[in-house]
N, C-alpha and C positions, 0 to 999 in steps of 0.2 A: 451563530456563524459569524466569521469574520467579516467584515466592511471593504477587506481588500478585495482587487478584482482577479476574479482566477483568468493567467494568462495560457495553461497552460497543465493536461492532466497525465499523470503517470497511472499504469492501470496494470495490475498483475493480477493474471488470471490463472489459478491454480485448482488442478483435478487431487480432489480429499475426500474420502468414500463418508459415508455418514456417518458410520461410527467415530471417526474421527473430528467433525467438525465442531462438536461443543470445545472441545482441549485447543482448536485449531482456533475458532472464537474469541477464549479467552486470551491465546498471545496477541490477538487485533488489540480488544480492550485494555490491556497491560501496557502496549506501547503506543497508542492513541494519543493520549495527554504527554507525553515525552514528544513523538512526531510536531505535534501542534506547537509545543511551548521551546521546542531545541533547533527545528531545523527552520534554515532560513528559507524565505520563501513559502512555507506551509501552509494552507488556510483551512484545508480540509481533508477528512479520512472516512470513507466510505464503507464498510463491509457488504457487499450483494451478494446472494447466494440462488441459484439456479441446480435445479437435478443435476445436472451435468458439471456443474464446477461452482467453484468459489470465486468471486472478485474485490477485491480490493483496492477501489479509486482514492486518487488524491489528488488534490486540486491545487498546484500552485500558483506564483505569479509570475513564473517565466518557465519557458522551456529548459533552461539551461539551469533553473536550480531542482528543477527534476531528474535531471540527468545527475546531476549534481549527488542527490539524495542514493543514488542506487550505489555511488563508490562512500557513503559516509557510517562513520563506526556505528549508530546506531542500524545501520538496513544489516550490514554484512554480519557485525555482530553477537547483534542482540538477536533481530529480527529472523532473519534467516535460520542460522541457528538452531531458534527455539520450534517452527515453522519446519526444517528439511523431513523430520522424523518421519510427518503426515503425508508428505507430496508421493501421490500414486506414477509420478512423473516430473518430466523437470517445467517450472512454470511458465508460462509466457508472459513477455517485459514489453510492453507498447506506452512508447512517449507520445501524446495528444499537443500541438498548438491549437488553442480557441481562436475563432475565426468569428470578426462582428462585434 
């Protein structure tokens, strides 16, 4: 993990029935090391998975390069994209500032 301080977490939460989640998985893993190594601000990319939904945190170091990332070619895309086919609905987008 990175050295920088996360300022700041972007977290999309998306309902993906089970048969879908392994295919859903591997677009996390595919665009993981691109997130990390392209976008500014990046430090970290999370997959959590719950009966109920999938999440997908990221940890940057400001608020405004998370906001940032949701209009950049890689999110709309690549990510998106590859990711719309699974969504049993449309996901939900919550921008976090860390606090302390």
């Amino acid at each position: 993990m990175s050295t920088k301080r996360i300022e700041a977490y972007l977290e999309i939460t998306m309902k993906i029935n089970d048969a879908n989640r392994p295919a859903a998985a591997g677009i996390y893993t595919k665009y993981r090391e691109p997130f990390l190594s392209t976008i500014e601000g990046a430090v970290s990319k999370e997959l959590l998975l719950r009966n109920e939904d999938v999440q997908v945190l990221h940890g940057f170091t400001s608020k405004a390069q998370a906001e940032a990332y949701l209009s950049s070619e890689l999110f709309n895309s690549d990510v998106v994209v590859e990711l719309k086919p699974y969504f049993e609905e449309a996901p939900c987008v919550k921008v976090y500032s860390v606090v302390g």
